[in-house]
C-alpha atoms as one frame of an Amber mdcrd trajectory, in Angstrom:
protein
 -48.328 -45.346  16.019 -50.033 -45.797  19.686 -52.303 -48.683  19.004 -54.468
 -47.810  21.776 -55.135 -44.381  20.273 -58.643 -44.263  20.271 -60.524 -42.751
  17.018 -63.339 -40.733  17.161 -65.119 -39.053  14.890 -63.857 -35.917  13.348
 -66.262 -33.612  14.705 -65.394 -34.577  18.522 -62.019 -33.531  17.918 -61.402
 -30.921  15.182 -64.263 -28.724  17.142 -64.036 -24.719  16.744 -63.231 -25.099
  20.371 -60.171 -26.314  19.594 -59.159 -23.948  16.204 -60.168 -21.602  18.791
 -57.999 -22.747  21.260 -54.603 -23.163  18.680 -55.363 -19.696  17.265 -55.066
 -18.130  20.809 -52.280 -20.338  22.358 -49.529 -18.316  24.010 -46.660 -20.864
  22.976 -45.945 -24.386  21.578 -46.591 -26.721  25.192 -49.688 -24.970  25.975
 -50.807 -25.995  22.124 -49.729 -29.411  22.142 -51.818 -29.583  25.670 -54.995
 -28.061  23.429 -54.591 -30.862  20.803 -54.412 -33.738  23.078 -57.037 -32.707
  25.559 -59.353 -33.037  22.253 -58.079 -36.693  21.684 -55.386 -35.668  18.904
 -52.466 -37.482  19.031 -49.065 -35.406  18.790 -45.365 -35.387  18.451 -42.692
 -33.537  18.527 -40.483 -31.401  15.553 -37.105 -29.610  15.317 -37.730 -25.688
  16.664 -37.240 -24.554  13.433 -38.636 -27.354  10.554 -40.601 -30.096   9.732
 -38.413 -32.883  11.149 -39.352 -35.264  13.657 -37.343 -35.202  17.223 -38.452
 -39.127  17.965 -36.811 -41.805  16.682 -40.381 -43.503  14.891 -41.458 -39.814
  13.772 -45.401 -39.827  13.584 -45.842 -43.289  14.594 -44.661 -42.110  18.448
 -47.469 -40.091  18.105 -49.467 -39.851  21.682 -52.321 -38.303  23.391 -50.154
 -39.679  26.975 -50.271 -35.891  29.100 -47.308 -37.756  31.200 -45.112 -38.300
  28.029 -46.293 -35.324  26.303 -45.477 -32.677  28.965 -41.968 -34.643  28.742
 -41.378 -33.733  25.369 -41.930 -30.678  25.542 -40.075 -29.869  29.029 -37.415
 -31.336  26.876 -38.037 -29.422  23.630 -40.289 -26.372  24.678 -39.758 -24.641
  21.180 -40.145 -27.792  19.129 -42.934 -27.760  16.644 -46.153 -29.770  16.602
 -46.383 -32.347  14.419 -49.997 -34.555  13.915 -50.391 -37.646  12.071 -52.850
 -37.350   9.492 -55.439 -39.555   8.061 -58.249 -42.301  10.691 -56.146 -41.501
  13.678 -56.153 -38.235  14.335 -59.591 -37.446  12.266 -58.419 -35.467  10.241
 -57.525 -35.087   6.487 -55.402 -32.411   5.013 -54.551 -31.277   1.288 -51.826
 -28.990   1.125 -51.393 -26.795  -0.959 -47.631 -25.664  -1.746 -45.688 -22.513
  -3.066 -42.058 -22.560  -4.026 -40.197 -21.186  -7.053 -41.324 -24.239  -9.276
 -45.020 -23.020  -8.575 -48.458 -22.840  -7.099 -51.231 -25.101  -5.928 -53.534
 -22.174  -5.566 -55.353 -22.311  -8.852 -55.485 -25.733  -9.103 -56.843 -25.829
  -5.893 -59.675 -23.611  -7.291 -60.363 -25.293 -10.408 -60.927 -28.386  -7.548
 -63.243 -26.448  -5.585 -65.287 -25.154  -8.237 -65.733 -28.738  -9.316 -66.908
 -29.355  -5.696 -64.050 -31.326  -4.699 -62.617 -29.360  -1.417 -65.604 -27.478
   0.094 -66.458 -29.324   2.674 -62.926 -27.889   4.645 -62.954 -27.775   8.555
 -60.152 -25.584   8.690 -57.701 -23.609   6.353 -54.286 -22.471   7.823 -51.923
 -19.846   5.928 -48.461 -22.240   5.910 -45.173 -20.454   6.505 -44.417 -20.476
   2.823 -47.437 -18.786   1.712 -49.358 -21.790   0.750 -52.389 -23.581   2.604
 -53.799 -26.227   4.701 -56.720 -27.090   3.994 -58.571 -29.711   6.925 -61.520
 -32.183   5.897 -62.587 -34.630   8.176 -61.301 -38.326   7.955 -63.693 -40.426
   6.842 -62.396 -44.055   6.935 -58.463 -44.619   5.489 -57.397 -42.575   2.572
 -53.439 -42.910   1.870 -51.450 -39.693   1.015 -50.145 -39.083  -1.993 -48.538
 -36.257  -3.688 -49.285 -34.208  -7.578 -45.674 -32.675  -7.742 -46.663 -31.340
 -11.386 -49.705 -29.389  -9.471 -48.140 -28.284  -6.437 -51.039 -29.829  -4.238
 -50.149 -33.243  -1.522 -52.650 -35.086   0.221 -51.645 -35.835   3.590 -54.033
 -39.180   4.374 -52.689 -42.230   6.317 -49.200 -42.469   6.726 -48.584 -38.866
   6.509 -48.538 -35.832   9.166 -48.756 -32.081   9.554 -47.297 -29.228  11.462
 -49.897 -27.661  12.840 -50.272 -23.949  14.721 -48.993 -21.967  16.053 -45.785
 -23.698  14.943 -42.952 -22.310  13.356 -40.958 -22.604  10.396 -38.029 -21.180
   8.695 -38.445 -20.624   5.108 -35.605 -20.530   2.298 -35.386 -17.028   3.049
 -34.268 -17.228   6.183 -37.323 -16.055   7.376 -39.416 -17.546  10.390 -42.755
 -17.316  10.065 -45.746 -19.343  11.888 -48.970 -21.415  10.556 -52.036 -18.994
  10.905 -55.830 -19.816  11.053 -57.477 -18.280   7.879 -60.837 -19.002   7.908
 -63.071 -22.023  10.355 -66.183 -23.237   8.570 -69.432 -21.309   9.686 -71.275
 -21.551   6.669 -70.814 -24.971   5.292 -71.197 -28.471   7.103 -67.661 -29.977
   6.850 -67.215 -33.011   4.984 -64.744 -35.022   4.333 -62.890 -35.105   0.206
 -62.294 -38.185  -1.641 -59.073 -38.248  -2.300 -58.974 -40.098  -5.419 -61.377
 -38.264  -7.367 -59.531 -35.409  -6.101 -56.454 -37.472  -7.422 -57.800 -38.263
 -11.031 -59.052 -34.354 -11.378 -56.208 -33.374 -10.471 -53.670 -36.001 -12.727
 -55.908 -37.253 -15.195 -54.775 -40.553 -15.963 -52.566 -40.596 -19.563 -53.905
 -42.517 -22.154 -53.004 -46.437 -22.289 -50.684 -47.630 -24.961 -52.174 -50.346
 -26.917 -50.698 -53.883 -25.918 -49.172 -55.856 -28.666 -50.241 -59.292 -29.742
 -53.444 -59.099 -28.819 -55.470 -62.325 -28.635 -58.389 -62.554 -31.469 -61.062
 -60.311 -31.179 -64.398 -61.842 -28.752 -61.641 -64.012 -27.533 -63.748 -66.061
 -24.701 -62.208 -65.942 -20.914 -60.229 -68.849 -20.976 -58.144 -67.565 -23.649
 -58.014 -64.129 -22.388 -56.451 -66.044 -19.566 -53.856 -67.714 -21.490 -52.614
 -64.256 -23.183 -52.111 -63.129 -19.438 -50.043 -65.776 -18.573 -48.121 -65.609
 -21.449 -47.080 -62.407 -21.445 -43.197 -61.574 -20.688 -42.093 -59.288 -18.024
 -42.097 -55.179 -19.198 -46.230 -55.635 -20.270 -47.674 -57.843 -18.111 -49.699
 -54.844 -16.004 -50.674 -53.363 -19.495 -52.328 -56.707 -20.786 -54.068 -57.609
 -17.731 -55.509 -54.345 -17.464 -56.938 -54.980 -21.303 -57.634 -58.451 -20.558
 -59.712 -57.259 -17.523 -61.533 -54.552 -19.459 -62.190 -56.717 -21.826 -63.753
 -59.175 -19.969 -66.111 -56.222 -18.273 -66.896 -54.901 -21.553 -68.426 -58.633
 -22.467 -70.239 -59.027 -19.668 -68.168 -61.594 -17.835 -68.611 -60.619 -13.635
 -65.774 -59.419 -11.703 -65.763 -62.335  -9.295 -65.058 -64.809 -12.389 -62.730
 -62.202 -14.126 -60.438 -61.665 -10.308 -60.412 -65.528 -10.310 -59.436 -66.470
 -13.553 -57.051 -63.589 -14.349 -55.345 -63.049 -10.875 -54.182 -67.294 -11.147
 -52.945 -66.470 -15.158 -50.921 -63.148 -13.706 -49.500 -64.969 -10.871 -48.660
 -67.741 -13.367 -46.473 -65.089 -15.661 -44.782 -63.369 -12.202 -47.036 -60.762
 -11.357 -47.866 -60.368  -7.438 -51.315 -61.638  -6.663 -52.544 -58.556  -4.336
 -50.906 -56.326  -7.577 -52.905 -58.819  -9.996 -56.281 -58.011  -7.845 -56.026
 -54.405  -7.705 -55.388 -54.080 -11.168 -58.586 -55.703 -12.162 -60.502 -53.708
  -9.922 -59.210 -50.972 -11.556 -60.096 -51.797 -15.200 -63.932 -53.172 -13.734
 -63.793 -49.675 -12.450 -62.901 -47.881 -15.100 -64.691 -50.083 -17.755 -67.965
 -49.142 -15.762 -66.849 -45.404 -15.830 -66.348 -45.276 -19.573 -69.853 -47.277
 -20.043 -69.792 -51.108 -20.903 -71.030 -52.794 -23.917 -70.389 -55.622 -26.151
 -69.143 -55.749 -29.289 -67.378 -57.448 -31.696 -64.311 -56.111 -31.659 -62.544
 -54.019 -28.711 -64.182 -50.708 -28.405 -63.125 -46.913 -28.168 -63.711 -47.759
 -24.378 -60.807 -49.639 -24.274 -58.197 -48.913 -26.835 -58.111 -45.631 -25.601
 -58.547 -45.983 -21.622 -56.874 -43.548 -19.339 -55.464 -45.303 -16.520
């Protein structure tokens, strides 16, 4: 990606000048023009599809009018591709349609759980599903819920955009459309990992074996960490961790002593820290307490 890309906030870009603007462009160059005069980076995509025509895809991404207006002298039918997520300002959760499926009532289970109103934008895709726009608030990666027919297209991930065009497995072309622009609501951007969890709820955690004796203080907790041989390693320091949390123990002391006792039985450090802060995390979710032997809380924890 352009470093030099500046980022602005959301609602300097993603204005309903602009979704004014795409809706009524007469063709692809005069589009692209639209997106970077409103400080949204762009590149070009195959006439046709989703795939890049630059050799770094999204990361040649550019709000240059000189190198944009090349591209597109080159390629006046290619499609318009943004990169989603802090640099463009813009978040967007897709929802798909295809023969395995549809996103749509998942995505309205999410919204009556509050999780997707705060929208900028929703475009009609060529297949039928939808784009739905939120404004980027900080970096959010993108991830996908194949089983719910829904992506999140965050950092690292891109768009086509309107009034692009794509050709569908039926050999049909057909372009994004503008469904609706938020009048009514104040935009707001989703968090993507509650969105995430509601959508994949995390499966329950098998129970690791060998477990250390019950109220088992930190240094020895530490010791069944290091010990353990490679295939449950994640498993037990996730217990370990929650089971520090759950006897009060703070998570500064816990990342300390656990991260050195994963490292010491082969697990990465930075993958050693993140799953502690996910079992402080979801300890605190579930409720702490202390007891004398390892709770409900625990033995059952959906990661």
């Amino acid at each position: 990606m352009n470093s030099s890309l500046p980022r602005r906030a959301s609602s300097d870009r993603w204005s309903p000048r602009l979704l004014q603007d795409l809706a009524n462009a007469p063709d692809l160059p005069s589009a692209a023009d639209d997106l970077i005069s409103h400080n949204v980076p762009v590149f070009p995509c195959v006439p046709g599809g989703k795939r890049p025509l630059t050799a770094h895809g999204f990361q040649d991404a550019s709000t240059d009018p000189t190198l944009i207006g090349s591209w597109w002298d080159r390629w006046p039918e290619a499609n318009i591709g943004v990169p989603t997520g802090a640099v463009s300002g813009v978040d967007v959760v897709d929802v798909d349609v295809h023969s395995a499926g549809t996103g749509f009532a998942y995505f309205e289970e999410a919204r009556r759980a509050g999780l997707v109103n705060g929208w900028i934008w929703l475009v009609r895709t060529p297949s039928g599903g939808a784009h739905a726009y939120f404004p980027a608030d900080g970096e959010q990666r993108s991830w996908q819920v194949p089983g719910k027919h829904i992506d999140f297209r965050g950092d690292g991930g891109y768009i086509i955009v309107a009034p692009s065009r794509v050709t569908t497995g039926d050999g049909v072309s057909r372009s994004y459309r503008q469904i609706a622009v938020a009048r009514h609501h104040d935009p707001r951007s989703v968090d993507a990992a509650s969105l995430k969890a509601f959508l994949d709820p995390p499966r329950p955690m098998q129970r690791p074996v060998d477990l250390p004796p019950v109220g088992a203080r930190p240094d020895r907790l530490a010791a069944y960490v290091a010990s353990r041989p490679e295939g449950g390693r994640n498993r037990s320091l996730f217990w370990a961790a929650c089971r520090m949390a759950e006897e009060g123990h703070d998570f500064t002391t816990a990342t300390s002593l656990l991260t050195e006792a994963a490292c010491v039985a082969g697990r990465p450090e930075r993958e050693a820290r993140t799953t502690i802060e996910s079992a402080y995390r979801t300890a605190t979710r579930l409720g702490s307490t202390i007891s004398a032997r390892p709770t409900n809380t625990i033995e059952g924890v959906r990661l």
